[in-house]
N, C-alpha and C positions, 0 to 999 in steps of 0.2 A: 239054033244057036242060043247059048244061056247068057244072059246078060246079070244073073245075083254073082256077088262077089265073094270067094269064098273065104275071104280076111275078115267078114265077120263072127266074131265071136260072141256068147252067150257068160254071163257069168258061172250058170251052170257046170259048162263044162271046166272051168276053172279051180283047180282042188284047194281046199280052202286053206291050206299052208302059205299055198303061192300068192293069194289073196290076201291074206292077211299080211305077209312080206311086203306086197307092192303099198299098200295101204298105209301102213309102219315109216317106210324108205320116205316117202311121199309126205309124211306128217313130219318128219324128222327134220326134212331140208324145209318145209312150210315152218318148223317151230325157232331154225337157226334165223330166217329171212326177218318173220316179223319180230323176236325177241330181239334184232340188231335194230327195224324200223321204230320199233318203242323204246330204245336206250336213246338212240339219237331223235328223238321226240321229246324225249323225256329229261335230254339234254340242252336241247335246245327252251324247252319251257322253262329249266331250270334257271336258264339266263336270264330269261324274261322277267320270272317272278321273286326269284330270292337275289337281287339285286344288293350290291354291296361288297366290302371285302371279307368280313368274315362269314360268308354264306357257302364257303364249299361242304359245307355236310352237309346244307341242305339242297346244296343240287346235284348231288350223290343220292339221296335218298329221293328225289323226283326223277330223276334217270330211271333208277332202282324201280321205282313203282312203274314207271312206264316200259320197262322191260321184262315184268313179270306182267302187267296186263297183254303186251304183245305175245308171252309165251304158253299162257293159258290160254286165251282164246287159239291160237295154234292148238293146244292139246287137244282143246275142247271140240272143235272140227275134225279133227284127226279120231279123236273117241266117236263122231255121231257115223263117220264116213265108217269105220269097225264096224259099229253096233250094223248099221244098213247093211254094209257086205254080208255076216254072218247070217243075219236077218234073209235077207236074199236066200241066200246057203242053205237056207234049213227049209222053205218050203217047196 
């Protein structure tokens, strides 16, 4: 009786279109989650620190920065997870 399970899968046999699709989809929904966690991070600090009433530009542009920090590092993962897949792929 065989007890290996044949639901495993190898990267290998995975063609590298499809791979690089799931990897893409996967980075995409990763870059909407954290560029939403670093706007409201970034709104929330904004409270904090530019205190006052003429302060709304400035906590527009701490939001701002903290939703571009949240969407690069999403990018940035998303590009090392590619580079590996392909990496993988080629030897």
């Amino acid at each position: 009786m065989d007890t290996k399970s044949s639901t495993n899968t190898t990267t290998n046999s995975t063609p590298p279109e499809v791979l690089v699709s799931e990897v893409m989809k996967e980075g995409f929904a990763n870059m909407g989650i954290q560029a939403s966690i670093g706007l409201g991070t970034g709104f929330l600090a904004g409270l904090v620190l530019a205190r006052g009433g003429g302060a709304s530009a400035t906590r527009k542009i701490i939001a701002g920065f903290g939703g571009g920090i949240g969407l690069g590092s999403a990018w940035t993962k998303c590009s090392i997870q590619l580079e590996e897949a392909l990496g993988a792929e080629k030897n």
